[in-house]
LUMKE-865009 format. One line per 2 residues: their letters; for each residue x, y, z of C-alpha. Coordinates in Angstrom, 1 decimal. Example, Ala and Ser with C-alpha at 12.3 -4.5 7.8 and 13.67 -1.06 7.14 Angstrom:
2
AS> 12.3,-4.5,7.8  13.7,-1.1,7.1
END
This chain:
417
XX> 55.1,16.4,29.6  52.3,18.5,30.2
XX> 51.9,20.3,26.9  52.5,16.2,25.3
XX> 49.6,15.0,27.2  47.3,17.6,26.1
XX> 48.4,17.8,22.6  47.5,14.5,22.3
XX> 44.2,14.5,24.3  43.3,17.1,21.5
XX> 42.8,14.2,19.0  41.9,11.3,21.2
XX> 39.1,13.6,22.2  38.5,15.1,18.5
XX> 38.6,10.9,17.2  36.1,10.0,20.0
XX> 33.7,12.9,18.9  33.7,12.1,15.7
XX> 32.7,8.4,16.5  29.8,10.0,18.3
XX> 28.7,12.2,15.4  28.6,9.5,13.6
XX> 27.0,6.7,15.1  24.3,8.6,17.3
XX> 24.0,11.6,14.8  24.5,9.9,11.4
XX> 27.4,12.5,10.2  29.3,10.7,8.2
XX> 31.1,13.1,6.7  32.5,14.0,10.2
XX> 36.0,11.8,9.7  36.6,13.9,6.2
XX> 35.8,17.3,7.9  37.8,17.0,10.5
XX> 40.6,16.3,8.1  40.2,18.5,6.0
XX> 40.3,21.2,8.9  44.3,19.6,9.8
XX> 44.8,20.4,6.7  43.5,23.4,6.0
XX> 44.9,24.5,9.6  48.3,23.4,8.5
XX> 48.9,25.8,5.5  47.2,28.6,8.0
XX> 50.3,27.9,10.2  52.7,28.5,7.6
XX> 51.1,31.3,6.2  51.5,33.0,10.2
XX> 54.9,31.9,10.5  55.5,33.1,6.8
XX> 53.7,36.3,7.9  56.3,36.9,11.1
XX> 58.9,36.9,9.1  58.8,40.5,7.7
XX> 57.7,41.6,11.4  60.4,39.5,12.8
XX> 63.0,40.9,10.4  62.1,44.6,10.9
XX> 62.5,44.4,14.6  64.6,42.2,14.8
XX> 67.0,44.8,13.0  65.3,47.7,15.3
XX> 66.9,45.8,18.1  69.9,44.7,16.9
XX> 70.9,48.6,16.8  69.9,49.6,20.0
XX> 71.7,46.6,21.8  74.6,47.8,19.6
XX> 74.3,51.2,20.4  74.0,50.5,24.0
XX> 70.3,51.3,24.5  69.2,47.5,25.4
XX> 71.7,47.8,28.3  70.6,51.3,29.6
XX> 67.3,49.6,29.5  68.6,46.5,31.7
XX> 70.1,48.7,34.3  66.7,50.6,35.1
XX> 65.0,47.2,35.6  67.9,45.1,37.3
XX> 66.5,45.7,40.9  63.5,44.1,40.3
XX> 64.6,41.5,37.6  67.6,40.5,39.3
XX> 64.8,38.8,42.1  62.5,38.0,39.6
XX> 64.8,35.8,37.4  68.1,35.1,39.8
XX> 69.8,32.9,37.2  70.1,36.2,35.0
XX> 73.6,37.9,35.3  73.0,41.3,37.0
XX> 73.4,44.0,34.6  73.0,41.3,31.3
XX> 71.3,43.0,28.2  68.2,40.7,27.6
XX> 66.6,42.5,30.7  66.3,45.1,28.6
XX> 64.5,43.4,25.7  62.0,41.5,28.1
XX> 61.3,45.2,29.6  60.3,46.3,25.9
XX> 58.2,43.2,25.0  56.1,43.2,28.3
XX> 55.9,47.2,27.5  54.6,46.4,24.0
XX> 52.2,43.8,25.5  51.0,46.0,27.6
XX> 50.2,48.7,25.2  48.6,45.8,22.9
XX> 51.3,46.4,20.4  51.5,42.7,19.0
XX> 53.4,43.4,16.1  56.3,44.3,17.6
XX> 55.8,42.2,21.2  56.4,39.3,19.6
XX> 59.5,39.8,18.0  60.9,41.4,21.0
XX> 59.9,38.4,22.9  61.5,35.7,20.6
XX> 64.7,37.8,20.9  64.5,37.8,24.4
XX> 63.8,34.1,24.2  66.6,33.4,22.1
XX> 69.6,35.8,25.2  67.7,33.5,27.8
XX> 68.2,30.3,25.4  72.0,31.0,25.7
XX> 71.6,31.6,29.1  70.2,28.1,29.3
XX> 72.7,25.1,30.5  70.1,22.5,29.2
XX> 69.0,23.7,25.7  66.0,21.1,25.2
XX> 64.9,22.0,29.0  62.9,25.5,29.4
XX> 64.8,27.1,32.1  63.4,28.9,35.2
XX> 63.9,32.6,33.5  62.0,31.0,30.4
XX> 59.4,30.0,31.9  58.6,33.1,34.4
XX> 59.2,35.3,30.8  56.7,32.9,29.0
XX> 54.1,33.3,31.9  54.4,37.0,32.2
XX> 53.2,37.2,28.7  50.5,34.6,28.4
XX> 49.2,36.1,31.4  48.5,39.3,28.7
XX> 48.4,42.3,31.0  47.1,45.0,28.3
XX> 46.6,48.7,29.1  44.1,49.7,26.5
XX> 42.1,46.5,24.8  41.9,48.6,21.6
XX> 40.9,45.8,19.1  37.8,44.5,21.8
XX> 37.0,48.4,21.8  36.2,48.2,18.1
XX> 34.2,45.2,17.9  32.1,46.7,20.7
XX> 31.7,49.8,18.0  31.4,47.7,14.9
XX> 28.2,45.5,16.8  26.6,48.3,18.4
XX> 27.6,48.5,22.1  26.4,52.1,23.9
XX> 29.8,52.9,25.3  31.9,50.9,23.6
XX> 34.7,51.7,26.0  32.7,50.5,29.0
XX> 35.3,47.3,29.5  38.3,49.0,29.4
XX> 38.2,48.9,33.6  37.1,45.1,34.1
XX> 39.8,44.3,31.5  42.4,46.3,32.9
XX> 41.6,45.0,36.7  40.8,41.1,35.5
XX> 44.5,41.4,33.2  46.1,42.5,36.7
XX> 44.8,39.9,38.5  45.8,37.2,36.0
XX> 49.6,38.2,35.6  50.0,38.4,39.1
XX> 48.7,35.1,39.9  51.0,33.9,37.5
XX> 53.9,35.5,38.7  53.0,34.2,42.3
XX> 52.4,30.8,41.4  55.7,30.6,39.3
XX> 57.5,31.8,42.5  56.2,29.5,44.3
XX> 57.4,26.6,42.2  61.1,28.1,41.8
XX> 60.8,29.2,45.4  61.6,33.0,44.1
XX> 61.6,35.1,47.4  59.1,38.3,46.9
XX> 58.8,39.5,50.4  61.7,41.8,50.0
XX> 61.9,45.9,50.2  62.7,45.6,46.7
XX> 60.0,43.8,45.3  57.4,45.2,47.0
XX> 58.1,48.6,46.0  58.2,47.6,42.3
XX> 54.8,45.9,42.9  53.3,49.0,44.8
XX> 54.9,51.1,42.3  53.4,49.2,39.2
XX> 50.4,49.0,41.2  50.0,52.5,41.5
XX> 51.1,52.9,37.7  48.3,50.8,36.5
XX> 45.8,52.5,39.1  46.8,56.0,37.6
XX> 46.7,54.8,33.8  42.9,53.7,34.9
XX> 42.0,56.9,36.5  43.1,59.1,33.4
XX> 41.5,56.6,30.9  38.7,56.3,32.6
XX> 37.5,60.0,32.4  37.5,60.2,28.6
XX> 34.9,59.1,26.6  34.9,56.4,24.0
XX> 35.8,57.9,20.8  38.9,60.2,22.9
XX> 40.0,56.6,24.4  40.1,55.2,21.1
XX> 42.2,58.4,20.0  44.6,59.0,23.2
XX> 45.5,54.5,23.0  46.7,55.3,19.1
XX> 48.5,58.3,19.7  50.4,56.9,22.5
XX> 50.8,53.3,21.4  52.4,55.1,17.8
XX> 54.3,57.5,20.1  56.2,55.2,21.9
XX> 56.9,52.5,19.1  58.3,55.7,16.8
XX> 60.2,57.0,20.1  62.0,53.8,20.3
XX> 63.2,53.8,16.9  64.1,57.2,17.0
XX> 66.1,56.4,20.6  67.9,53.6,19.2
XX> 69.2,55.5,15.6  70.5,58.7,17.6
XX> 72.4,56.1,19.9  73.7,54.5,16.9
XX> 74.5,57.6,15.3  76.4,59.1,18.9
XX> 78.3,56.0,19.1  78.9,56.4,15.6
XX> 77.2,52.8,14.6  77.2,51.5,11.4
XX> 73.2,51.4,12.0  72.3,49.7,8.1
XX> 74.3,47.2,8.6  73.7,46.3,12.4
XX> 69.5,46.3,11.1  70.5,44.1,8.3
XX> 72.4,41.7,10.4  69.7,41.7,13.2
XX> 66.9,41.3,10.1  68.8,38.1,9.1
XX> 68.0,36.1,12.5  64.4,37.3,11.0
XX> 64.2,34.5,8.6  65.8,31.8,10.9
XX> 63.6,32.5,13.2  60.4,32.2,11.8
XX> 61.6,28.7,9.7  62.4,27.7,13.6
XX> 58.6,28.1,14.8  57.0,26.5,11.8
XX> 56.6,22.6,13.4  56.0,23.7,16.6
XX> 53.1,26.1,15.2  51.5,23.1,13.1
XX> 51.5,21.2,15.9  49.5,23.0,18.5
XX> 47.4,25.2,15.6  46.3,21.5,14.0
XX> 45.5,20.4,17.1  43.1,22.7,18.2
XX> 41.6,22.9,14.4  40.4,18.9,14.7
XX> 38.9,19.3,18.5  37.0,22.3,17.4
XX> 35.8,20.6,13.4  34.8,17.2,15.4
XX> 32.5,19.0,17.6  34.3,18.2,20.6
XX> 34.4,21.8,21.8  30.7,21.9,21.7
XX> 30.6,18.4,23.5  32.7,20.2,26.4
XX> 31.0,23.0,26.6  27.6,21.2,27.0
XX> 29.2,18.9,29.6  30.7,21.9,30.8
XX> 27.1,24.0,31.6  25.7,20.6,32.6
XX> 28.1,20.6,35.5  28.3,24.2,36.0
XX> 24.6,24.1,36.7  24.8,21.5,39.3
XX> 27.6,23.0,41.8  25.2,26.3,41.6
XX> 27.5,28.7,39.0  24.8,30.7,37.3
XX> 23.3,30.4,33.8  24.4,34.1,32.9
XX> 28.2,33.0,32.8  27.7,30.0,30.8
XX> 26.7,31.4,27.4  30.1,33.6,27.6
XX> 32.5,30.5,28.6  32.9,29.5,25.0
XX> 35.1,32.5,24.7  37.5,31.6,28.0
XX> 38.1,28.3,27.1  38.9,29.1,23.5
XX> 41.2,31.9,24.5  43.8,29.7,25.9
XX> 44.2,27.8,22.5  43.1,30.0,19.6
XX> 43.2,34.2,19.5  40.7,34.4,16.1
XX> 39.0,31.3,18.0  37.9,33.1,21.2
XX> 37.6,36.3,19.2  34.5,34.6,16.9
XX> 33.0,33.2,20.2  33.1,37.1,21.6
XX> 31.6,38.3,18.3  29.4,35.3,18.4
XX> 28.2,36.0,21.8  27.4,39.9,21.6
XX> 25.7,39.1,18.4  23.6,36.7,20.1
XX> 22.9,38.2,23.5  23.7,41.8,22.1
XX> 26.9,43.9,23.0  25.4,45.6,26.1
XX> 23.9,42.5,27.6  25.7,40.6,30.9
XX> 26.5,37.7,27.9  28.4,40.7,25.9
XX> 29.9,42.1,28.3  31.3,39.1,29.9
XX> 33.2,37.8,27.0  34.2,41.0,26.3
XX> 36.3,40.7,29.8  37.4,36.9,28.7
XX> 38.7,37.6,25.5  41.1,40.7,27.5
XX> 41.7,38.8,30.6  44.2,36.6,29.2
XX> 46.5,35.8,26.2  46.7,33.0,23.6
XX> 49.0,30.4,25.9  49.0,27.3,23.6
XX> 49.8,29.4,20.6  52.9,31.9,23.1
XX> 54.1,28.7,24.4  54.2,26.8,20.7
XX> 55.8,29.8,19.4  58.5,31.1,22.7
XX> 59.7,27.6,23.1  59.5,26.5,19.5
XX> 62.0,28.9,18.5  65.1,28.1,20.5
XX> 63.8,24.3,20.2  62.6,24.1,23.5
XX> 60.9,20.4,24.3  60.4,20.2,27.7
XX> 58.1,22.6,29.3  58.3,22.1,32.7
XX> 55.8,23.7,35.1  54.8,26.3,32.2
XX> 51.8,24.9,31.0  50.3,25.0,34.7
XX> 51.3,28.1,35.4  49.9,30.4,32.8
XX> 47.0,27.7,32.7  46.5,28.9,36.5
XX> 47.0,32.2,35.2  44.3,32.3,33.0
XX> 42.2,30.5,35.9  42.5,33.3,38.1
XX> 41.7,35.6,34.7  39.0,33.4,34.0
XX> 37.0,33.8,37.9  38.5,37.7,38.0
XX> 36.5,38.4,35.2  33.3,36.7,35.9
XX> 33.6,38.7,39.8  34.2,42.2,38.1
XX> 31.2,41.5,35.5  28.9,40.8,38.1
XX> 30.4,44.2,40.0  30.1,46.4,37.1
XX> 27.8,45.0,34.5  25.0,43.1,36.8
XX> 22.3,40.7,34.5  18.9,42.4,34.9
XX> 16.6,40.2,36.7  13.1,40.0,35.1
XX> 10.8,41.7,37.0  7.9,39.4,37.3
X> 4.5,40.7,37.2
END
């Protein structure tokens, strides 16, 4: 219901900006551009759904041997005492605990590529898990959140722009990312207890939490002594390292167990194909929607409306300039990446402007596009409480981020002579 409502608000509000353009503005050639960009938007969809099918088939396969060689299930087992209070409706023991554990690893390392094929498998084991296929289920939804929240390790990709535009230390925002990324996932797994009145004040839990706590602390402290060009370095050696390790893991379990690993890849690499066809409408939908708010100038109508109102309840201008990026982030990756770029090009890398977006762009992950793609593939239609929750999520991102900036990269105040 929710995700209907603002689907559709995306082109009432693109139709109504385009009336504005032009009648006060004299664009006329608004109506056509706008069009143009649904349809240019459309064959971008299919060309990324096209594009996940190679991924999707390669690990897809990968996976499809380790669950056959047992690997997904050893997996399961080492995370069952937390799962099993996390997601209740999972069978204790049950394999897809295992490939939820490797997709939120992936995420973590920033390891895209093969996240999200992990994830849609997982999707797909919680699917059949799922009494009421057109109705996400409590497991699918906690899963979905966990990864629109987008706790990331090491922001490599934000590292590099930093380099490419200039930035002293380039590395500088791997901290606020790392602590405003915390923040985010676990206000989304808090808030999505809340609503399916999940129990964390248990032994168990808490442990888990401190222990991933003190995990993510450590990571931080080690990263946080080298310098920019041995962070870049260390992230690529150990992101390669444990993608290779898998494989590796998964073959000589196949080959103990005596697999037949070719043909368990092959037969995994099939559900490749299917999977990608699946996610297609579902992509176009949300992708095209986006494209016509943002060509109708209705993003720059919000955000104007947005600093006017900002500026009235007393948030400072620094933060405004960087919004852009936080309210794009939600609906479009390469959309909030340009507004970073966009923004360190204007206010210059090293600047409060800079560093800010910098934060936004890692705080959070691309929930319009996660929640099109999750759901679309086991032809999920009603969302439930998702959309709020990893929209609360990236709230809590959103404030973490601008708090930590103003703790670590304060604006310098004119001095005024």
């Amino acid at each position: 219901m929710v995700l209907n409502v603002i689907w559709l608000l995306f082109f009432f509000g693109a139709f109504i900006a385009c009336v504005v353009q032009c009648v006060v503005f004299g664009n006329t050639g608004i109506f056509n551009d706008t069009i143009q960009a649904a349809f240019t938007m459309s064959k971008t969809a299919f060309e990324i759904a096209l594009g996940l099918t190679g991924i999707l088939s390669l690990w897809l396969g990968i996976l499809k041997v380790g669950e056959k060689a047992g690997a997904i299930q050893i997996l399961a087992k080492l995370i069952d005492p937390l799962f099993c209070r996390l997601f209740p409706s999972i069978p204790k023991g049950h394999p897809v605990k295992g490939t939820m554990l490797m997709n939120l690893s992936a995420n973590m390392l920033g390891l895209d590529n093969a996240a999200t094929p992990m994830g849609l498998k997982a999707m797909k084991e919680l699917q059949e898990l799922n009494p009421n296929k057109e109705v996400a289920s409590d497991a699918q939804i906690l899963f979905l959140v966990l990864n629109a929240s987008g706790l990331t390790l090491i922001p490599v990709s934000i590292m590099t722009y930093r380099a490419q535009l200039g930035a002293a230390n380039p590395a500088d925002i791997f901290l606020p990312i790392l602590l405003a990324t915390f923040f985010s996932t676990l206000a989304g797994i808090l808030i999505t207890s809340f609503f399916q009145k999940i129990v964390l004040k248990n032994p168990v839990t808490i442990a888990w939490f401190f222990g991933l706590t003190v995990a993510v602390m450590g990571t931080l402290f080690y990263f946080s002594r080298l310098s920019a060009e041995q962070l870049g370095v260390n992230s690529i050696f150990v992101s390669g390292l444990a993608l290779f390790s898998i494989i590796i893991v998964f073959f000589s379990l196949a080959v103990y167990k005596k697999i037949r690993a070719y043909e368990a890849f092959v037969e995994g690499a099939k559900d490749g194909f299917q999977t990608a066809v699946m996610v297609i409408p579902y992509l176009v939908a949300i992708l095209v929607g986006v494209a016509v708010f943002r060509a109708s100038g209705a993003m720059d109508l919000l955000m104007s409306g947005l600093s006017s109102l900002l500026s009235l309840v007393g948030v400072p201008n620094d933060v405004v300039p960087a919004l852009p990026t936080a309210i794009m982030k939600p609906l479009s990756g390469s959309g909030a990446r340009g507004m970073m770029i966009d923004a360190m090009t204007t206010y210059g890398p090293d600047s409060f402007v800079g560093h800010l977006s910098c934060i936004f762009q890692g705080a959070t992950d691309t929930t319009f596009y996660i929640i099109a793609v999750y759901f679309g593939s086991v032809g999920i239609r009603k969302t439930r409480h998702s959309v709020v929750c990893a929209l609360f999520a990236d709230l809590v991102g959103i404030v973490a981020a601008i708090i930590i900036a103003y703790i670590f990269f304060p604006p310098i105040i004119p001095t005024v002579v």
